[in-house]
ZAMARVO-807072 format. One record per residue (C-alpha): residue in three letters; y, z, x. Coordinates in steps of 0.001 Angstrom, whole numbers, plus 500000, padded with zeros to 6 digits. Layout:
! residues N
[node 'ALA' [Y Z X]]
...
! end
This chain:
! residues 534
[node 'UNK' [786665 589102 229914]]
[node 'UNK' [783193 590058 232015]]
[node 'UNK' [782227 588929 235002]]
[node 'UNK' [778645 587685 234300]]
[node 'UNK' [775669 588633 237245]]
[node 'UNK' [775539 584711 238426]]
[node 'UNK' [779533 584894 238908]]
[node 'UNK' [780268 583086 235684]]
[node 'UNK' [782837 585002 233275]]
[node 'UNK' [782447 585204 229628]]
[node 'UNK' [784319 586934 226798]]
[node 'UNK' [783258 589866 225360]]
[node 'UNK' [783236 590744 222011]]
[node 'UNK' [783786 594590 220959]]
[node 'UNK' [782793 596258 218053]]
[node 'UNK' [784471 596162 215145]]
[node 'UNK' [785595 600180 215482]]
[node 'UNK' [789212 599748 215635]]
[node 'UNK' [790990 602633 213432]]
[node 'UNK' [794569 601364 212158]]
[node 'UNK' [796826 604211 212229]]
[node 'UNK' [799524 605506 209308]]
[node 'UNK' [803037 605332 210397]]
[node 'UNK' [805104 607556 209346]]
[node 'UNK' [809111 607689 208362]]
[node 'UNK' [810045 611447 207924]]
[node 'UNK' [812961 612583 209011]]
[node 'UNK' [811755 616332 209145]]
[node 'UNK' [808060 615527 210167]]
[node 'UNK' [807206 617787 207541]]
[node 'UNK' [803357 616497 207599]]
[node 'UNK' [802809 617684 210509]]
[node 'UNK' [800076 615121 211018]]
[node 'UNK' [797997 614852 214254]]
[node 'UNK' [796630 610727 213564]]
[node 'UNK' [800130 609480 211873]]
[node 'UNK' [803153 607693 214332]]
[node 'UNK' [806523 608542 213405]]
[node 'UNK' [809212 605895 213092]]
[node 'UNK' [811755 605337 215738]]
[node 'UNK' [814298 606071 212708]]
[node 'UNK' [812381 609446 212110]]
[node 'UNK' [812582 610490 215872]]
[node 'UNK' [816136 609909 216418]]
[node 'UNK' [817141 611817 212999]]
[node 'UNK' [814816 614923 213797]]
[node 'UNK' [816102 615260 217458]]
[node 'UNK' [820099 614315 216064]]
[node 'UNK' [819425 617473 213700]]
[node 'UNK' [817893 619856 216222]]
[node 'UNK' [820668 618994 218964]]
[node 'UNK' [823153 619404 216423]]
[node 'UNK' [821902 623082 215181]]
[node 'UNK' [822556 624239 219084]]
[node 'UNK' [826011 625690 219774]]
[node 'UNK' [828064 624140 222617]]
[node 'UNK' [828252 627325 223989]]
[node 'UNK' [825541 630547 224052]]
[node 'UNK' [826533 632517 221141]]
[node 'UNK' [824752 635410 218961]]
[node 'UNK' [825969 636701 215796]]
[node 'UNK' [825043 639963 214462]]
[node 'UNK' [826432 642768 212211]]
[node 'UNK' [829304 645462 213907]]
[node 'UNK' [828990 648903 213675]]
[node 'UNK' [831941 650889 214259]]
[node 'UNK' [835080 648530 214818]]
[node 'UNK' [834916 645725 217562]]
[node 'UNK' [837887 644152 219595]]
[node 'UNK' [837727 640780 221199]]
[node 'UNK' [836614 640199 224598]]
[node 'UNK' [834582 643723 224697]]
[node 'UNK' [831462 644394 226243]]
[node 'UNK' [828755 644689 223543]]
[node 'UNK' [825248 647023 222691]]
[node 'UNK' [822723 645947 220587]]
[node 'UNK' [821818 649385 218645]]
[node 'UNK' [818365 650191 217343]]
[node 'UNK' [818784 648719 214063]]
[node 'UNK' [819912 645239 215334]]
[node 'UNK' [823784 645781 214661]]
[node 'UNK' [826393 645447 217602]]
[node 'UNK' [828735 648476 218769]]
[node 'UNK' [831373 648417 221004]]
[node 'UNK' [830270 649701 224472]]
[node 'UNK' [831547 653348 225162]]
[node 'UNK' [832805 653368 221071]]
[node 'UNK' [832436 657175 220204]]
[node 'UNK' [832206 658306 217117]]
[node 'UNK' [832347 662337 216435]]
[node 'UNK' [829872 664166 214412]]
[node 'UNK' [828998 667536 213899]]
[node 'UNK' [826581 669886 212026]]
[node 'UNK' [827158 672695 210169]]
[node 'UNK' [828259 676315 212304]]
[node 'UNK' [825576 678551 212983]]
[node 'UNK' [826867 682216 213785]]
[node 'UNK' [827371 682795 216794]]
[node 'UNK' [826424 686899 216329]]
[node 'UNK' [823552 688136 214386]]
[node 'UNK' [823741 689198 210647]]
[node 'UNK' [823747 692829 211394]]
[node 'UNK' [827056 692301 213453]]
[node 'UNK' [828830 689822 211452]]
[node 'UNK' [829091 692257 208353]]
[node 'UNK' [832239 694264 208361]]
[node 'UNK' [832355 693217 211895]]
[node 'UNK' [835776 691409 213698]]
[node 'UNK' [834272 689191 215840]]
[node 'UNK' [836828 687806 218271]]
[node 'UNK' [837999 687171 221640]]
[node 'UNK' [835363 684599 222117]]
[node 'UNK' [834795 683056 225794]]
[node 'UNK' [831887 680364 225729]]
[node 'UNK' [829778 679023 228684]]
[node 'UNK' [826673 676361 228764]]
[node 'UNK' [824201 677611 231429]]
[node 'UNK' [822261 674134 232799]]
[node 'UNK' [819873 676505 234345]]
[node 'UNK' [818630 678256 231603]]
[node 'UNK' [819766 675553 229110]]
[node 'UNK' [821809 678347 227273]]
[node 'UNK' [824841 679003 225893]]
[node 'UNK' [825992 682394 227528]]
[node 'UNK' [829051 684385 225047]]
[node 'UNK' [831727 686393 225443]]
[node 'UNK' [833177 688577 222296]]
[node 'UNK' [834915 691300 221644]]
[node 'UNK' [832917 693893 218249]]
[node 'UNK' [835065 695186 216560]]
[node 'UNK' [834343 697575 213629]]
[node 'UNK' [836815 700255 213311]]
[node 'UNK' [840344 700974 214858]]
[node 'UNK' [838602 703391 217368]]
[node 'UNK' [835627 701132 218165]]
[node 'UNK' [835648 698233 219721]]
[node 'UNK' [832835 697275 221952]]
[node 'UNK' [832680 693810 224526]]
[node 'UNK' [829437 692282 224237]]
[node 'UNK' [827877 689088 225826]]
[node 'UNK' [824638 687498 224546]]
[node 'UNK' [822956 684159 224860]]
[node 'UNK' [822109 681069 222153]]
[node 'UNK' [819763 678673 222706]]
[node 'UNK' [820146 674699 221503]]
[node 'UNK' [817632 673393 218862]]
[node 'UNK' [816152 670831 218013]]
[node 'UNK' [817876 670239 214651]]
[node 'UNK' [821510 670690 216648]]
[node 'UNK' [822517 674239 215685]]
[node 'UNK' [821992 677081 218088]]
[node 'UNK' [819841 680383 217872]]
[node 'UNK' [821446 683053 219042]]
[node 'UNK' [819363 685858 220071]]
[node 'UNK' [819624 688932 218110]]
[node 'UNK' [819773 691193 220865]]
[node 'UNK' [823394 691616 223502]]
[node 'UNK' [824665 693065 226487]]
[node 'UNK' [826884 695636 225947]]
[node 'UNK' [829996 695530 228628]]
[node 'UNK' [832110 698168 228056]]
[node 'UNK' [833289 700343 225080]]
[node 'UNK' [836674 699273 224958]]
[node 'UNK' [838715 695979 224086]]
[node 'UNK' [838207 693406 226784]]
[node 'UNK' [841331 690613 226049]]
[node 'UNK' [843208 687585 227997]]
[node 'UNK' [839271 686338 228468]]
[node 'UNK' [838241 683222 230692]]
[node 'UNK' [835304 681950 232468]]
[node 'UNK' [833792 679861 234550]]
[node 'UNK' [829983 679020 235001]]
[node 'UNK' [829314 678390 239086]]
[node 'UNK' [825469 678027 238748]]
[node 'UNK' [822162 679206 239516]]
[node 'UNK' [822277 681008 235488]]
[node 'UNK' [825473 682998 236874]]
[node 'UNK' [828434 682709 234569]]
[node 'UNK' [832048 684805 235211]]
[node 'UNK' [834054 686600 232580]]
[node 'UNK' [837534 687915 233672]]
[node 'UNK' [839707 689691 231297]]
[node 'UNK' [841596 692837 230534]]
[node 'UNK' [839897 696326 229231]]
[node 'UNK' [842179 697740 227728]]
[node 'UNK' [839936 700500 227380]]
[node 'UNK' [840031 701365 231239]]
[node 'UNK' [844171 701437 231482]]
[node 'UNK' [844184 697246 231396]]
[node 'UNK' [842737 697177 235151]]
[node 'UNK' [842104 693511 234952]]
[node 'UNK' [837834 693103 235666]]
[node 'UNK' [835211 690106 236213]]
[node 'UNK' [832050 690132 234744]]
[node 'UNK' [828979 688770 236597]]
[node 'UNK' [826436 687930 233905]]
[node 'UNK' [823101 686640 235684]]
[node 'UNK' [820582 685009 232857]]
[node 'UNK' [817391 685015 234177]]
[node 'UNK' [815671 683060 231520]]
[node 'UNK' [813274 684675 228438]]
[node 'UNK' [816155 687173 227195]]
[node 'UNK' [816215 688806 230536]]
[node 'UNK' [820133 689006 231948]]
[node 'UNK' [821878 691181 233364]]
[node 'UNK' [825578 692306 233902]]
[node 'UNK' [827762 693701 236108]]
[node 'UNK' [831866 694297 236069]]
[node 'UNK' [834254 694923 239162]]
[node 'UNK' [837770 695109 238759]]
[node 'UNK' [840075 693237 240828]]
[node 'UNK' [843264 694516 239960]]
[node 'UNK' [843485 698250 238956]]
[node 'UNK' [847161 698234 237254]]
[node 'UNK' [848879 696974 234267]]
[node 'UNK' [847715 693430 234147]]
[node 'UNK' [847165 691189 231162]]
[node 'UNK' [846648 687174 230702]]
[node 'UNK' [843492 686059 233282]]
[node 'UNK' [842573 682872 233988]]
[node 'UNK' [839551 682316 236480]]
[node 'UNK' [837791 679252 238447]]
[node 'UNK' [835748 678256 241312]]
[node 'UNK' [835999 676240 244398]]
[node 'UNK' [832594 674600 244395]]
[node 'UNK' [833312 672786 248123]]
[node 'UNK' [834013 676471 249588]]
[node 'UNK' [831710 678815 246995]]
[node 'UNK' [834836 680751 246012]]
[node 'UNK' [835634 682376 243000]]
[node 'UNK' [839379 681936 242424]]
[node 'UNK' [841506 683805 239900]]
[node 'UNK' [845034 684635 238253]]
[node 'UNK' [846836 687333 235980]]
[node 'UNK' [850229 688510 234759]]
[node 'UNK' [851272 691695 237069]]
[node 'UNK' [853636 692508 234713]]
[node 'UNK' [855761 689688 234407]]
[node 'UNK' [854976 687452 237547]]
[node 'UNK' [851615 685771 238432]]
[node 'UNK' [849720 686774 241293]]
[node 'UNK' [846495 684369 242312]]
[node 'UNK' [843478 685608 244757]]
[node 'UNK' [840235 684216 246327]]
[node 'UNK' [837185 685358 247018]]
[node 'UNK' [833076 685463 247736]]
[node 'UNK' [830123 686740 245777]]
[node 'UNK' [827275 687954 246977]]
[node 'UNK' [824943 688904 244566]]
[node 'UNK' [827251 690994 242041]]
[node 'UNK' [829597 692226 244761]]
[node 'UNK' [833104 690163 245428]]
[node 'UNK' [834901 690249 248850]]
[node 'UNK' [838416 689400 247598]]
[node 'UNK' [840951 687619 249456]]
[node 'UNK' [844769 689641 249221]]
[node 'UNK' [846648 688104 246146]]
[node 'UNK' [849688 685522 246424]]
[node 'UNK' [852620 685545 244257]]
[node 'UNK' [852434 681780 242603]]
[node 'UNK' [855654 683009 240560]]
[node 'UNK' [858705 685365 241148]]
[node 'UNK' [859857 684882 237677]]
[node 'UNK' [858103 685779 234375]]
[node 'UNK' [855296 683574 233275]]
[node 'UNK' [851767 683992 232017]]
[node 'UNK' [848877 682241 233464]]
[node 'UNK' [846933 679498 231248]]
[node 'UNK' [843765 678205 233115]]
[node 'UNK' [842664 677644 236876]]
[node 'UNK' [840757 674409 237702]]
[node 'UNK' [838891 672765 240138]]
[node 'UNK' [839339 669067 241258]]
[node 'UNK' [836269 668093 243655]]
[node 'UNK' [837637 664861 245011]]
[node 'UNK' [840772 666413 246570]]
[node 'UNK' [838973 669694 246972]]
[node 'UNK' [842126 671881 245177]]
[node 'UNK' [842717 674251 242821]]
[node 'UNK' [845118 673580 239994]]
[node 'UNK' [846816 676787 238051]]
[node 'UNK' [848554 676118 235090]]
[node 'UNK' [851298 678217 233536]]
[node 'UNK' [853826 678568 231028]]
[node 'UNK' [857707 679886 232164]]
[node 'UNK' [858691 682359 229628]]
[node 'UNK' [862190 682342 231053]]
[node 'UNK' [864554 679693 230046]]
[node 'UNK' [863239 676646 228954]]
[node 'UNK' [859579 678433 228282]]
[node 'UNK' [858108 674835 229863]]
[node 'UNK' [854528 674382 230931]]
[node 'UNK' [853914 673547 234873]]
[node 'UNK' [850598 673042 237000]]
[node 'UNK' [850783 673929 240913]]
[node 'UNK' [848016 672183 243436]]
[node 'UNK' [847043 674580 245714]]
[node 'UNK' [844520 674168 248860]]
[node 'UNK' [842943 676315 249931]]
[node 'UNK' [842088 677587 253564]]
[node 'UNK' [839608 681165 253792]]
[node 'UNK' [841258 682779 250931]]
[node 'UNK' [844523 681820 251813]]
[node 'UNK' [846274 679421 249174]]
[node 'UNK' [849137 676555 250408]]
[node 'UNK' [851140 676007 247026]]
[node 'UNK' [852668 672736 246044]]
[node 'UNK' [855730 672037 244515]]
[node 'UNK' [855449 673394 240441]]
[node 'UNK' [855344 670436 238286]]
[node 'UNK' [856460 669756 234707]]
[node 'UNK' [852945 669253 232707]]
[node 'UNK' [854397 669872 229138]]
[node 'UNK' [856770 667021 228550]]
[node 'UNK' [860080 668722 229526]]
[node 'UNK' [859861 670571 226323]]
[node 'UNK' [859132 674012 225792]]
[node 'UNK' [855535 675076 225481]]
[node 'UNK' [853399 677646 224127]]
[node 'UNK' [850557 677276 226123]]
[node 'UNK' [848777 674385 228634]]
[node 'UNK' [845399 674547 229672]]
[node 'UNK' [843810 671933 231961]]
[node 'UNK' [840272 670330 232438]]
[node 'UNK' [839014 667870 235170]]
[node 'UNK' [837208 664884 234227]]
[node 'UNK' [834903 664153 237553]]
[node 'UNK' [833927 660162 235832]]
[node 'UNK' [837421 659696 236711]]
[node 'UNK' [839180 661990 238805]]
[node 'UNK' [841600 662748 236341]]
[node 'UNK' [842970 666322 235156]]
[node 'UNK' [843556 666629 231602]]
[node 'UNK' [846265 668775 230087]]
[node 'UNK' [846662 670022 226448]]
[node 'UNK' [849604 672093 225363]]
[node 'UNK' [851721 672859 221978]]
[node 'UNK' [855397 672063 221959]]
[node 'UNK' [856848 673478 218678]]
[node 'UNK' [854257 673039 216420]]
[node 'UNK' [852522 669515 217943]]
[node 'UNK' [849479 669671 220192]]
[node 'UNK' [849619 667348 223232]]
[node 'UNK' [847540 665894 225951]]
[node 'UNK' [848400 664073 229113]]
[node 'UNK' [846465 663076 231672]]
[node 'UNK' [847523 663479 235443]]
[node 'UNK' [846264 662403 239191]]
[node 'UNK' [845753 665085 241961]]
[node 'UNK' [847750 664120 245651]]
[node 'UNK' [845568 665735 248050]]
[node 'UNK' [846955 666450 251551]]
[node 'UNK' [850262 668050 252655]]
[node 'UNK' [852187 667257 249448]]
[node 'UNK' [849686 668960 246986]]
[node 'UNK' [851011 667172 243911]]
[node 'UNK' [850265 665544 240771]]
[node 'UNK' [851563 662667 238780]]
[node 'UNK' [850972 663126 234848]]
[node 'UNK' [851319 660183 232451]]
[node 'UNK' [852879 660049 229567]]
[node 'UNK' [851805 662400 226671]]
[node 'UNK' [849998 661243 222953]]
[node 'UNK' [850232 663525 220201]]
[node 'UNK' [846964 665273 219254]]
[node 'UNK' [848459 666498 215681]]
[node 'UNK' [851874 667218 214743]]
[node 'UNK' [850511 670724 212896]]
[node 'UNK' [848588 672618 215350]]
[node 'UNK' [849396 676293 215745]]
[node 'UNK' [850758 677180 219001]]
[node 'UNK' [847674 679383 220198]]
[node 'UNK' [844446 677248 218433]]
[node 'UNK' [843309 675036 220521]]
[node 'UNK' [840462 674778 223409]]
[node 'UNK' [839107 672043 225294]]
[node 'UNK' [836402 670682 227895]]
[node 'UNK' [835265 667700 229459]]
[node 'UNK' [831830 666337 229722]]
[node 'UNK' [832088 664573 233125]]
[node 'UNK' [831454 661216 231775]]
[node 'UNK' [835383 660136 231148]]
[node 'UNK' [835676 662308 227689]]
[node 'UNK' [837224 665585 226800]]
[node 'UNK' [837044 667395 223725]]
[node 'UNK' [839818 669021 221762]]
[node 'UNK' [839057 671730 219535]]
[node 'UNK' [842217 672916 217381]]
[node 'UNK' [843727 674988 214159]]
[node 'UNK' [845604 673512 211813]]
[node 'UNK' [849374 675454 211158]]
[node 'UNK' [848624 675688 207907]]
[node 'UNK' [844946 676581 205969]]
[node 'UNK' [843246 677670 208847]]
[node 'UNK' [841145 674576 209080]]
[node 'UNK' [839721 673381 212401]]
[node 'UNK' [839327 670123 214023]]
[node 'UNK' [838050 667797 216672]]
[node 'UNK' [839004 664917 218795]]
[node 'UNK' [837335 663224 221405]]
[node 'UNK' [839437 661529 223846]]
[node 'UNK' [838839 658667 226630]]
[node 'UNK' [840348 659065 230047]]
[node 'UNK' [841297 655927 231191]]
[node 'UNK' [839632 654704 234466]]
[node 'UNK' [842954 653636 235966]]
[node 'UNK' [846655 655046 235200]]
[node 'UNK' [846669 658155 233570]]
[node 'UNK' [846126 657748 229753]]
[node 'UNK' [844034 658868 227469]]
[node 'UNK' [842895 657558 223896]]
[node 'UNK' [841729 659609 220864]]
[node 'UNK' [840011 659199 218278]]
[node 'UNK' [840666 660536 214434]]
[node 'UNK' [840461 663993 213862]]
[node 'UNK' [837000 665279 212358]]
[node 'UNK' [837324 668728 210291]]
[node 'UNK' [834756 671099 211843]]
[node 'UNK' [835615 673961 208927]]
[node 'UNK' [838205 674108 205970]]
[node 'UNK' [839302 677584 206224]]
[node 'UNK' [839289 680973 208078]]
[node 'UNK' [839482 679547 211026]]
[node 'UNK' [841060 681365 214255]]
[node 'UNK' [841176 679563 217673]]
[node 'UNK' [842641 680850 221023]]
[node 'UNK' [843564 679009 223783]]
[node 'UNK' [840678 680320 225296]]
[node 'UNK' [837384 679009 226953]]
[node 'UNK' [836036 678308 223440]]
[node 'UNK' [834529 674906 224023]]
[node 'UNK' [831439 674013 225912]]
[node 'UNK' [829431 670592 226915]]
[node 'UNK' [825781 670902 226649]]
[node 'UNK' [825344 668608 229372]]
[node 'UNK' [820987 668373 228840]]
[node 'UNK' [822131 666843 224998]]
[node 'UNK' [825212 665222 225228]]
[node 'UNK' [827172 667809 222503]]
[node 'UNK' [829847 670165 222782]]
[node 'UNK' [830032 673739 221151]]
[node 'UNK' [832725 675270 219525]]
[node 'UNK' [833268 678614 219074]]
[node 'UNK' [835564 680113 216033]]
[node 'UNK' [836467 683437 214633]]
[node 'UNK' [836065 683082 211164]]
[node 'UNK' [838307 685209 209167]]
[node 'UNK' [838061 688830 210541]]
[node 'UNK' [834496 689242 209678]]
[node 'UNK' [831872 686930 211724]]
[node 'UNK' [832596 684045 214837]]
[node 'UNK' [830201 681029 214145]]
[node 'UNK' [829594 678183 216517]]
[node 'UNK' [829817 674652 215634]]
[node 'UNK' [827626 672028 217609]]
[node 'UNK' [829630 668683 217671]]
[node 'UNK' [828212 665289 218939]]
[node 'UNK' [830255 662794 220466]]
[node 'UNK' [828111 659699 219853]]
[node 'UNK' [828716 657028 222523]]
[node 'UNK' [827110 653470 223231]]
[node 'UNK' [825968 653056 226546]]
[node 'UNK' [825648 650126 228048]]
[node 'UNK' [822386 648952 230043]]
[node 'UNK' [820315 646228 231637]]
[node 'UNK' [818421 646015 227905]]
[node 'UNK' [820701 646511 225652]]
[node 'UNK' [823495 644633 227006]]
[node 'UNK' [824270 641657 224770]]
[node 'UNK' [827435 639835 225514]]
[node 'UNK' [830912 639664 224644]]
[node 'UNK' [832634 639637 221319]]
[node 'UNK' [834733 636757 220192]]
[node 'UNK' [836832 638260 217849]]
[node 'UNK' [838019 641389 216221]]
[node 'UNK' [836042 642587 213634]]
[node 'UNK' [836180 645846 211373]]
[node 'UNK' [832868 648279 211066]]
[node 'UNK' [830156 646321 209064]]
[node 'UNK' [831673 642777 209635]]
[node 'UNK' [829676 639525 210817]]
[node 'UNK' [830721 639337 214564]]
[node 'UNK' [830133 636370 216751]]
[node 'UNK' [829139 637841 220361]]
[node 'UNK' [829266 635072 223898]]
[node 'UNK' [825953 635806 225729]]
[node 'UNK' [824602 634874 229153]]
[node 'UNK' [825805 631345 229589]]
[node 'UNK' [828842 631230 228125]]
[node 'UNK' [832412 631967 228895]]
[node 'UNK' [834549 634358 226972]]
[node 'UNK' [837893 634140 226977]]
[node 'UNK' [839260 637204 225547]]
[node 'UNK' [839992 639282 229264]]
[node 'UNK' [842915 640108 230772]]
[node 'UNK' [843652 640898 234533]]
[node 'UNK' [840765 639675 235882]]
[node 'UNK' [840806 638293 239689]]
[node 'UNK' [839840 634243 239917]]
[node 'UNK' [836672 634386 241841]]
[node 'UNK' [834941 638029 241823]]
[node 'UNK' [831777 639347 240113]]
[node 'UNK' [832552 642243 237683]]
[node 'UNK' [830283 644889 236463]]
[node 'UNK' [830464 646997 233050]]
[node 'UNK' [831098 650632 232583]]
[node 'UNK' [830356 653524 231459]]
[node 'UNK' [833596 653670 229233]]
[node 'UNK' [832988 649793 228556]]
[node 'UNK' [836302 648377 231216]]
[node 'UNK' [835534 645573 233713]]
[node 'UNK' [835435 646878 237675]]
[node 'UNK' [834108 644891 240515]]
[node 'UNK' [832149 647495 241716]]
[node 'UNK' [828961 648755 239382]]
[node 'UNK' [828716 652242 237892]]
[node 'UNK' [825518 653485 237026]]
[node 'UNK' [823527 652225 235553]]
[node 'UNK' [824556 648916 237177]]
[node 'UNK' [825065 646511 234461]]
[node 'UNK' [826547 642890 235592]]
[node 'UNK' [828952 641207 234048]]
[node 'UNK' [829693 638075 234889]]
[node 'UNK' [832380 636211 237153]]
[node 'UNK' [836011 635812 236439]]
[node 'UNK' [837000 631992 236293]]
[node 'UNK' [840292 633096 235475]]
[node 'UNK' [842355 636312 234924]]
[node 'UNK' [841124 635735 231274]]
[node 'UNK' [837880 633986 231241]]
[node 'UNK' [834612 635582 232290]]
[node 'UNK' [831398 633419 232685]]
[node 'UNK' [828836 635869 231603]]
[node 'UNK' [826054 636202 233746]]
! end
């Protein structure tokens, strides 16, 4: 209709350019055409199908690598597969000696003490030469990590003393200065430390100073990083007697010693535990029951105030206990033999006027350990490694075990065989963390010829902002599909949770409500088993 210019209104014919379009009735719209309509029929079955492919609830599904167990946290890895966070698996490569070629021929290489020097990023090493019944020579030299895992030890060494130096332990307290203390039996067993300051580019030096000059055997040194004091133990003939005291360069200032026994015992190992600020010194009671026992000591000057001795060796005689501290957790770690099983336990330091400990219950490392093989260390992140000999064959193994973030247990892992034969171990300071690449080292006298040095990798799967996927639905073995609830969705697999709070993943893959770091979110508890995932 047009409105004409005298006011009259007319029809209006339009050209004849109408275009009739196609209409369409696929279900798929697989023409994809950009002129054709689609038929209400076609519509509703291509939106039915697309609504349909959605899950109800946010879900993922993936490959597993390493075993999975419902309701935990989940990584993505590199490759697109999902691990368990904190899952650790061990691997290792293949020993590189640990003394050059020249000295590993006809050589007995033993008494090994190892250290990892963050300064330097070197492994400093403590052995004993020995080539002949009237020559034995202590020596300390340095290795260096590479890039393919082994470690180059340099072909040069600081010669100590020319006598046997045994009962060895040590300590590194920073700043490229590592401690030795042991027994020269050369120099009428006056019981000595060793200050060995690396100052980078093969340049070190050493210095000894004896701190007890009679009969003395079985040392065991530490150091209270809160107060800068070195702290040691030995065997005065059949009692222990402990001291403190300050460095200064490579001179000590020693406390006067304190009987920590009146009855015959040996000391095992002397560590530090930063969050109660105490010094824990384990032994073994040769008299009697021959049990294993930690004391908490504070410390005031260089003055020790002794706890009560507690049982750390499962009321069962013991050959020897050594301790380590895991700082992730606050947790000491014990490892001792009982007959011919190696144990660990896991214990909880009471700070103030009691000076105590409370030690869970123990887990069996291996039934067939011999009674002297076996070393340990932690690597601050909730993990400790347990380097041991088999009883029989001379082989040596590995396991890696998790301290628990609450309680005191501690989970390990299957054993992996570091070498099939030869193999000697003391329950010495032979294992270090390399805390710059995430390994441990493990030192091992190998037959009575040559020491070597395994470099073993305990593999773990962080968990971050990134890589962070969700929660697993199921339990799955390595290499299985597994279904994972992401960001959205609720997974009901938890236990303990509180109704109500925001939890946070972490490092060793548990639920807190406050974050670790990195601070990864989890999600909020609906109820004590249901998580909405954030």
């Amino acid at each position: 209709l047009r409105v004409d210019g005298d006011g009259t209104c007319s029809w209006q014919t339009p050209p004849d350019t109408n275009t009739q379009l196609t209409l369409h009735d696929e279900d798929n719209f697989a023409s994809n055409s950009a002129t054709a309509a689609a038929s209400q029929q076609s519509i509703k079955a291509y939106v039915d199908t697309q609504v349909g492919s959605i899950s109800a609830a946010p879900e993922i599904t993936s490959t597993s690598s390493g075993s999975i167990t419902a309701g935990k946290a989940l990584a993505i890895n590199s490759n697109g597969t999902f691990s368990e966070v904190e899952q650790i698996t061990i691997t290792h490569n293949p020993p590189s000696q640990t003394v050059a070629t020249t000295e590993s021929n006809g050589h007995w290489i033993y008494n090994q003490c190892l250290e990892y020097d963050s300064q330097n990023k070197e492994f400093p090493l403590f052995y004993n030469d020995y080539t002949n019944s009237s020559s034995v020579v202590a020596k300390i030299k340095t290795g260096k990590p590479q890039s393919d895992g082994t470690i180059a030890w340099d072909s040069g060494h600081f010669h100590l003393s020319n006598g046997e130096a045994n009962m060895v332990d040590s300590v590194y307290i920073g700043g490229g200065v590592t401690l030795f203390a042991y027994t020269d039996y050369g120099n009428n067993n006056y019981n000595k430390v060793a200050v060995f300051t690396n100052s980078g580019n093969n340049s070190f030096t050493a210095s000894e100073e004896s701190f007890n000059n009679g009969q003395a055997s079985f040392n065991t040194i530490g150091y209270h990083e809160g107060l800068s004091k070195v702290i040691g133990g030995f065997r005065d003939n059949s009692t222990i007697k402990v001291f403190a005291g300050s460095l200064s360069g490579t001179s000590f200032t020693w406390g006067s010693t304190q009987q920590l026994t009146t009855f015959n015992a040996k000391p095992m190992s002397t560590v530090y535990d930063p969050d109660t600020q105490r010094m824990l010194f384990t032994y073994v009671d040769l008299t009697g029951t021959t049990r294993g026992y930690v004391v908490v000591a504070s410390l005031s000057g260089n003055t020790f105030t002794f706890g009560s001795p507690v049982v750390c060796s499962n009321n069962a005689s013991s050959g020897n206990v050594r301790a380590v501290y895991d700082t992730h957790n606050n947790r000491v770690v014990f490892a001792y033999v009982v007959g011919s099983a190696l144990y660990a336990s896991v214990g909880t330091v009471t700070g103030g006027s009691t000076n105590s400990v409370t030690i869970g219950s123990p887990v069996t490392v291996d039934s067939s350990a011999a009674s002297w093989g076996f070393s340990m260390e932690s690597d601050g992140q909730g993990h400790v490694l347990i380097a041991y000999q088999s009883s029989s064959g001379g082989k040596c193994y590995a396991k890696t075990g998790t301290v628990a973030s609450s309680g005191n247990s501690i989970t390990l892992t299957s054993a992996k065989e570091l070498r099939s034969s030869d193999v000697q171990i003391s329950t010495r300071k032979e294992v270090a963390y390399n805390s710059d690449k995430n390994t441990f080292a493990v030192t091992m006298q190998i037959g009575t010829t040559k020491g070597e040095t395994a470099v073993v990798s305990s593999t773990t799967v962080s968990s971050t902002s990134t890589n962070f996927v969700g929660f697993a639905q199921s339990t799955v073995s390595s290499g299985a599909a597994i279904k994972a609830d992401v960001i959205g969705a609720t997974n009901n697999s938890q236990s303990s949770l509180t109704t109500g709070s925001k939890y946070f993943i972490q490092k060793n893959g548990s639920l807190a409500t406050t974050a670790d770091d990195p601070s990864v979110e989890a999600g909020i508890a609906l109820t004590s088993t249901s998580l909405l995932i954030k």
